[in-house]
C-alpha positions in Angstrom: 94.7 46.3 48.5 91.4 47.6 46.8 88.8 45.5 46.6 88.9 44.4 42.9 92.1 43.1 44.0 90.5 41.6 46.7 87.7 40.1 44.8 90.6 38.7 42.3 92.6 36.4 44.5 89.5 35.3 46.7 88.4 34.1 42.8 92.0 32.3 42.5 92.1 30.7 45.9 88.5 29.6 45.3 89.6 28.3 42.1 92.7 26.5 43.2 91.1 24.9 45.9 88.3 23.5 44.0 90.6 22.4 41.7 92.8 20.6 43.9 89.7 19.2 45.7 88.7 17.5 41.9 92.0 16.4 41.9 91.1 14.3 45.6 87.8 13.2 44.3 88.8 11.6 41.6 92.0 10.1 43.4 89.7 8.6 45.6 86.9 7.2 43.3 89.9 5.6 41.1 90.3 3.9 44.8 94.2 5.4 44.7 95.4 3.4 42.4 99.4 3.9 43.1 100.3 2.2 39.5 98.5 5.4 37.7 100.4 8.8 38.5 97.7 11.4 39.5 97.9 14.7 41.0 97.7 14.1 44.4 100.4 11.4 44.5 102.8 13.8 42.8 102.1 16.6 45.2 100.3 18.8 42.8 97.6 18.9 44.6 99.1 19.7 47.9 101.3 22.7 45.7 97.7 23.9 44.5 95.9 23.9 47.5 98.8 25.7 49.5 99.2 28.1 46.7 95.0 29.0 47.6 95.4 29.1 51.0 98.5 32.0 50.5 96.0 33.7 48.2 93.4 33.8 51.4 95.7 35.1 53.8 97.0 37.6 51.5 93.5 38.6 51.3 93.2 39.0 55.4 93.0 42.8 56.3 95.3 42.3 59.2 97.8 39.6 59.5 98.8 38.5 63.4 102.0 37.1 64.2 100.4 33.0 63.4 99.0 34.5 59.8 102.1 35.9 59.1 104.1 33.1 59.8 101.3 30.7 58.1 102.4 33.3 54.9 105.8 32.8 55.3 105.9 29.2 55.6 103.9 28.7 52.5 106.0 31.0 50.2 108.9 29.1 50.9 107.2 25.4 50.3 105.6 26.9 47.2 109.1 28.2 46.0 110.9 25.0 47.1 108.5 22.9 44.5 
């Protein structure tokens, strides 16, 4: 991976995670109100935030064997959403 690349999904996972972290702020300042559907309570959030994190590690030089198993586990949660 070059490093525009590089520089590209850091941007996205950076983006994704504030996003999702929005998403949690606001859930908690509205005091999780369960009668008002928000992001976090229909797992958007949790889709968003593991969606950055596979970003990150894809962005590791090296993976070891827990990285690589970190990777794999969040592909398939993010494709079984």
């Amino acid at each position: 991976m070059n490093g525009m690349d590089r520089a590209t999904k850091l941007l996205a996972a950076a983006e994704g995670a504030s996003a999702a972290t929005c998403d949690m702020i606001e859930c908690a300042r509205s005091n999780a109100d369960l009668r008002h559907p928000d992001n976090v309570s229909a797992g958007d959030t949790v889709h968003q935030l593991a969606d950055s994190l596979r970003l990150l590690v894809e962005c590791m030089p090296e993976l070891n064997e827990d990285a690589a198993q970190l990777q794999g586990a969040l592909i398939r949660f993010i494709e079984a959403g």
